[in-house]
N, C-alpha and C positions, 0 to 999 in steps of 0.2 A: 857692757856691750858696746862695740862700736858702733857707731851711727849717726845718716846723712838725712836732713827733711829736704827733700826736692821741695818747695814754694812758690808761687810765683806774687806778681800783685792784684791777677784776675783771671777769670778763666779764659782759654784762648790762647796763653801765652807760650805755651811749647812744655808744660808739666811734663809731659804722657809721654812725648818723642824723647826728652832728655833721661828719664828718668827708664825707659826701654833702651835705650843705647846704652845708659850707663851699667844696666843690670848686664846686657850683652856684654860689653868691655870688660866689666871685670870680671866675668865668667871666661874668658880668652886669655884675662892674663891668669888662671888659676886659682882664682880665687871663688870663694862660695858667697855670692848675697843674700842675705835674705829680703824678700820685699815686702812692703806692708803697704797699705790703702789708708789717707784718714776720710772720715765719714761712708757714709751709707751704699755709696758706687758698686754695683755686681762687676762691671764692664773692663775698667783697668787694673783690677786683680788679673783676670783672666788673662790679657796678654802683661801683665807682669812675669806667670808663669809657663808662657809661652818664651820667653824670651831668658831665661834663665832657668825654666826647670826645677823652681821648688815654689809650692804654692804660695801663694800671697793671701795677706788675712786682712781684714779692716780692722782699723782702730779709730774707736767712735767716743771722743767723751759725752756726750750728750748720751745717743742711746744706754751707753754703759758706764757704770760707777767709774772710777778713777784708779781704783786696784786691780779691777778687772782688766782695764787697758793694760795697765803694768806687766798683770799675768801675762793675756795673752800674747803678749810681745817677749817674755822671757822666755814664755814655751814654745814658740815661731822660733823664735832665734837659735834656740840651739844647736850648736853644730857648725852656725855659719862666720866666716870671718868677717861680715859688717853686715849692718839692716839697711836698705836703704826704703826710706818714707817717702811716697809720694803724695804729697798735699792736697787738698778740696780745695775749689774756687781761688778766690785770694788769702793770701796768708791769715788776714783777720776774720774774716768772715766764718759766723757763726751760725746761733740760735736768736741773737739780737744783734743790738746795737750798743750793747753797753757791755759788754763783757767779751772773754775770748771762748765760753762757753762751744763746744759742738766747731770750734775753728782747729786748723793746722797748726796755729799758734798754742793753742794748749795742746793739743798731743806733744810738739816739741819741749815744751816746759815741763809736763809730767816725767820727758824718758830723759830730758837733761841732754838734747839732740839739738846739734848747732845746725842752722839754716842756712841754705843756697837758696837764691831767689833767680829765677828765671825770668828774666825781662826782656819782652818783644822791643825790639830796639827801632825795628823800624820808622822810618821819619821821626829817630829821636837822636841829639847828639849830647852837648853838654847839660839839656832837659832830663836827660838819664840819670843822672850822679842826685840831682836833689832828688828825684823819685825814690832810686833805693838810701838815700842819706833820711827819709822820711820813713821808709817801713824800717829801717837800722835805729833809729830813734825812737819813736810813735811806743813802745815800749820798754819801760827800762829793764825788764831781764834780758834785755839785746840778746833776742835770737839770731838773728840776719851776723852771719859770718863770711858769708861770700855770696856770689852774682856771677850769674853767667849770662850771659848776651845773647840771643839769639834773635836771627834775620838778619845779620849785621849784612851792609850792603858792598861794602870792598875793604879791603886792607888797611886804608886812611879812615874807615868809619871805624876800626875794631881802633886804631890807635889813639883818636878823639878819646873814645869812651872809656880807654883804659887810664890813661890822661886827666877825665874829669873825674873818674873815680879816685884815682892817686892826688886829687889835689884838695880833694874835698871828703873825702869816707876813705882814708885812709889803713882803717882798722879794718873794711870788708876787702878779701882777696876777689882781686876778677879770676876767676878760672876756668875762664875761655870764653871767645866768641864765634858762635855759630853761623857759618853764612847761610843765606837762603838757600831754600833747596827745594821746591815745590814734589819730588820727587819723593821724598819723606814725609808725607801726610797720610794718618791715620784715617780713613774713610767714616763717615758720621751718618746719623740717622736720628729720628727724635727722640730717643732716650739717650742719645750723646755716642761714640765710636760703635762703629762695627765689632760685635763680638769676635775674639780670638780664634773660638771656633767655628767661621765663618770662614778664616781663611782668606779673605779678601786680600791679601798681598801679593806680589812676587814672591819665591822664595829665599831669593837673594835680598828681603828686604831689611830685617836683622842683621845680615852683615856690613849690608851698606850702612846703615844707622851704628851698628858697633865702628866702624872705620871712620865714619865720620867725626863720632864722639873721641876716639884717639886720638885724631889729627888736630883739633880741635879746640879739647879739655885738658886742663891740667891733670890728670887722674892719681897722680902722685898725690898732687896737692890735696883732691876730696878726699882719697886715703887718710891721709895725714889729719886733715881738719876731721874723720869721721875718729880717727886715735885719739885727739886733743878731747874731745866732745864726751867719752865713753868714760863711763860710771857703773858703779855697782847698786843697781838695784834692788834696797831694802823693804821690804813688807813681811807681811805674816804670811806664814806657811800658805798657797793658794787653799781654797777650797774647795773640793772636785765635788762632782756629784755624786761618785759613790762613793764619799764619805757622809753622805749625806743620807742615801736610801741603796746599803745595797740590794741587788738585786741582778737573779739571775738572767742572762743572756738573751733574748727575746730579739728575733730576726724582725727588722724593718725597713720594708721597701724604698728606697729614694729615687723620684723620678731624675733622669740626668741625661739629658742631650740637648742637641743644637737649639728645642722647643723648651726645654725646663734648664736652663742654665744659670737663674740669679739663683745665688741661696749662701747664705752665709756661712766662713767654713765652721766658725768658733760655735752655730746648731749643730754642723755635723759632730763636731769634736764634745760638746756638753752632751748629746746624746750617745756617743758611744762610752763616755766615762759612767752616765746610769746605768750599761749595760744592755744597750744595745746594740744588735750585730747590722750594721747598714748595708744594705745589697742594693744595688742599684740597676735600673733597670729603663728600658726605655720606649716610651708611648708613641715612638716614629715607628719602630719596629718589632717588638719584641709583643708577640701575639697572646703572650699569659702572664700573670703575677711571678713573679716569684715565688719556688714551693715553702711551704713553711715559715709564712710569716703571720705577726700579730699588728702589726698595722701598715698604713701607707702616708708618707711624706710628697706633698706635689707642690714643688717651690717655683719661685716666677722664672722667667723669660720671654721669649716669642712666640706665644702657641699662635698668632694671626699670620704670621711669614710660613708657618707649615701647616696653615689649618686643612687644606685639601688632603695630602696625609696622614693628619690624628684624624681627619672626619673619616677616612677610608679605613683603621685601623678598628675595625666592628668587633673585631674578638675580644681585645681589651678592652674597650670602652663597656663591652658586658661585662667584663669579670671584675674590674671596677665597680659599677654597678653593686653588681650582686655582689662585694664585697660590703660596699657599704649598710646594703639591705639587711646584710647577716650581722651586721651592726658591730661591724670591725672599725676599728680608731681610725682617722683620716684628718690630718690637716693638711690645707692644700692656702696658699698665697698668691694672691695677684692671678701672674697667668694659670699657676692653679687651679684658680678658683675658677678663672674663665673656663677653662677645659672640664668645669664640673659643672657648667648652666649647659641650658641647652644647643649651644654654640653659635655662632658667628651670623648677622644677619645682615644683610646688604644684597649686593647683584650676585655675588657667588655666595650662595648661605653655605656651612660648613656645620651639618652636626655633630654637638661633643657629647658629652656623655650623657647631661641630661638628669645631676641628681638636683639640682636647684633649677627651679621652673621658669627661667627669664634668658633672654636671649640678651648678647652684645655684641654690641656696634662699637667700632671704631672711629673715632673723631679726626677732623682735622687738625684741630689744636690742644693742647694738654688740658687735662679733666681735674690734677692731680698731682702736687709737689709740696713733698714738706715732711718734716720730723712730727710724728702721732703719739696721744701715749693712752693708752686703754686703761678702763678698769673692767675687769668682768661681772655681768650682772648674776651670773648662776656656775656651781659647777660644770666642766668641760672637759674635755680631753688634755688638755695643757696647764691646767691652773683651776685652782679655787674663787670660788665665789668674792671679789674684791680681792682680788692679789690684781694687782697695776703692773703693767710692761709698757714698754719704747719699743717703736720702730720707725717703718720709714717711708710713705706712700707716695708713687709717680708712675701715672699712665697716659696714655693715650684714649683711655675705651672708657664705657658705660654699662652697664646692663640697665633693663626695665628695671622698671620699680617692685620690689622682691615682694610678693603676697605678703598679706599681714600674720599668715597663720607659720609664716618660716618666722623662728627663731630668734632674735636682736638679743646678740652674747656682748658687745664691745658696746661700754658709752667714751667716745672718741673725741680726744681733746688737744686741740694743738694754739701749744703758746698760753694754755689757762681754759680758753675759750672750746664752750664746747660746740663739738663737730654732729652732734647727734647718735645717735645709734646706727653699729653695723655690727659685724662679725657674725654669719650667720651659720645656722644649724638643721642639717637635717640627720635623726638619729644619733650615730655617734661620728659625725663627719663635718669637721670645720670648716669654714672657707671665708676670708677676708681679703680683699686688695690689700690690707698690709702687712707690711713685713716684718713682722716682729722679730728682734734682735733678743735670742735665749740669754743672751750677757744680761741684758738688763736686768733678768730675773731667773737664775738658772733653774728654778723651780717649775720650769716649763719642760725644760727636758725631763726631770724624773719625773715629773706627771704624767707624760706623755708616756714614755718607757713601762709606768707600774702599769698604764691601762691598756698598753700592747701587749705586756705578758697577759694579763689578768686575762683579756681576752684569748690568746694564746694556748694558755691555761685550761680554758673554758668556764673561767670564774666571770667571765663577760658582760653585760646588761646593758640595757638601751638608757643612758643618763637623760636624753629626751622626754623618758617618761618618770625623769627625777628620781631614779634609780642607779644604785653607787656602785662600784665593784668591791668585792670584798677585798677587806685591807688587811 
């Protein structure tokens, strides 16, 4: 597959804008990209796929094994004439300090994908060339293939820098320098850009960024370097999950709007291969469940930007409810979860649904950042007793302190050190701030699937009272 890692050597550096013009641009000239995300990010998938029109997936080594990523980049890709990667943080930046673990740099070693590194040039001239001549070296499987410039400040600043690069990192192509353009900035918030479907742009603003990136960018050239780079990817046959437990079709809610928008697509796609039918639905509007389902999925985003809204949306929030009551499967993440305590407390209190008894509050400053990795203390909806998963926890918010008599399914551990107990339980309804990535353990999906038919079925029971469905 052919294939480009957008890079840069920190965050801040233009990843997002280059790597959306570039998806634009070669959608203009005819061409199909496919996109891909590395690490944990909901956000620039989203306008990945906004900008080019076929979804974009994460690729995470850390949360997920190493053949997993392989897969699910051979299954994304199909069909399209090049991938293009856009990197996390700086190129090396990991899970530590000693390894390329959970970095940009191991995804591009795994898929055998050569690096563009994006460098803010600003107040930099012949200082530029040793910076990218250091992440060009700093590793000897020399990912760093080319460099592209951006903020350049006039004509004589792109010719400097093309200059010190040709006289000293000869072996990385420049292909191209960006001038400033304050007019092509992505709008931010504290979980990082404005969601895609937010819409915050002109509509003209894709194309100005695609015309920019033409006028600009070598595009022949990242073509070419994405030909030079492409390999055939060898592993053992993937292993889906229904080959694992088949298992008949069982309809499953997924919440999805402008309020539930994080959610990884690689759960959507694990869960419809156990056989699951995903129907999607949404808690801004849509006054009833879905007919005919055996459980519900409530994955993160902004439920505090639309709480007025879900608080006013009373019919759902019952049938929710009384969904869970009836002791229907439920895993809900992050905003999820939020949308399932009693909702939002401050000068505008906003109430949610109310199946966990604690109220939250939104902070001024982050509560919440980091790669998690669970083990489960009891049977669940998702996994067995001590089956261990990865994911991915970052908020803004808190709830009270959860009674003692809810639950503690997760003992949560990040970096070795453990985090204490969370993941909580009422009946058959999960709810944790984090995100668990189904890659790390696809055994979460057919768990979840057997226990939405089962319920479905009416072979049902409330595992709360340590009671199992029949298998």
């Amino acid at each position: 597959m052919k294939s480009v890692v957008i890079a840069a050597p920190m965050s801040g550096s233009g990843k997002t804008t280059v790597t959306l013009g570039l998806l634009a641009a070669l959608k203009r000239r005819g061409l199909q990209p496919a996109p891909f995300k590395v690490g944990p990010d909901f956000i620039d998938p989203g306008w990945h796929s906004a900008a080019c029109g076929r979804t974009s997936v994460n690729l995470d080594g850390w949360m997920c094994p190493e053949r997993f990523v392989r897969e699910t980049f051979v299954l994304h890709s199909e069909g399209a004439d090049l991938a293009v990667i856009e990197g996390v943080m700086g190129l090396f930046d990991g899970i530590d300090a000693t390894s390329d673990l959970g970095s940009t740099a191991q995804v591009a070693g795994l898929l055998g994908a050569p690096v563009i590194l994006v460098v803010d040039a600003r107040s930099q001239a012949r200082s530029a060339a040793a910076l990218v001549s250091g992440f060009a070296r700093f590793d000897p499987r020399g990912h760093v293939a080319g460099v592209i410039f951006n903020n350049v400040g006039s004509d004589s600043h792109a010719r400097i820098l093309r200059q010190a690069i040709a006289s000293s990192v000869a072996d990385v192509a420049v292909l191209g320098c960006i001038p400033r353009d304050c007019g092509l900035t992505i709008p931010s918030r504290h979980l990082g850009l404005v969601t895609a479907g937010e819409n915050p742009l002109q509509d003209d603003f894709l194309d100005r960024l695609a015309e920019n990136i033409e006028r600009h960018l070598d595009l022949d050239g990242i073509v070419s370097l994405a030909d030079q780079g492409s390999q055939v990817l060898t592993f053992d046959k993937p292993v889906k999950c229904q080959d694992l437990t088949p298992m008949t079709p069982v309809r499953i809610a997924v919440a999805r709007d402008e309020a539930f928008c994080f959610v990884y697509e690689d759960n959507l796609r694990l869960l419809r291969e156990a056989g699951a039918g995903l129907v999607e639905f949404s808690p801004l509007r849509d006054a009833d469940l879905p007919a005919g389902i055996g459980g519900i999925y409530l994955p993160g985003g902004y439920p505090e930007l639309h709480a007025e809204r879900l608080a006013a949306n009373a019919p759902l929030k019952t049938a929710i409810r009384e969904a869970v009551e009836a002791g229907m499967p439920v895993y809900a993440e992050c905003g999820g979860f939020i949308y399932l305590t009693r909702g939002l407390a401050g000068e505008n209190p906003a109430p949610f649904v109310g199946v966990f008894p604690v109220t939250t509050r939104m902070l001024p400053r982050r509560k919440a950042l980091g790669y998690r990795e669970v083990e489960f203390l009891a049977d669940n909806v998702i996994g067995c007793k001590g089956t261990v998963a990865r994911g991915h926890e970052f908020h803004y918010s808190e709830t009270e302190e959860m009674p003692g008599e809810v639950e503690r399914l997760y003992r949560v551990k990040k970096h070795g050190a453990d985090l204490g107990l969370e993941g909580y339980r009422y009946r058959n309804c999960l709810g944790s701030y984090i995100h668990l990535h189904f890659g790390s353990c696809p055994e979460l999906a057919t768990t979840f699937v057997k226990y939405c038919a089962g319920y479905a079925s009416g072979r049902g029971v409330d595992l709360e009272r340590n009671e199992k469905y029949a298998r």
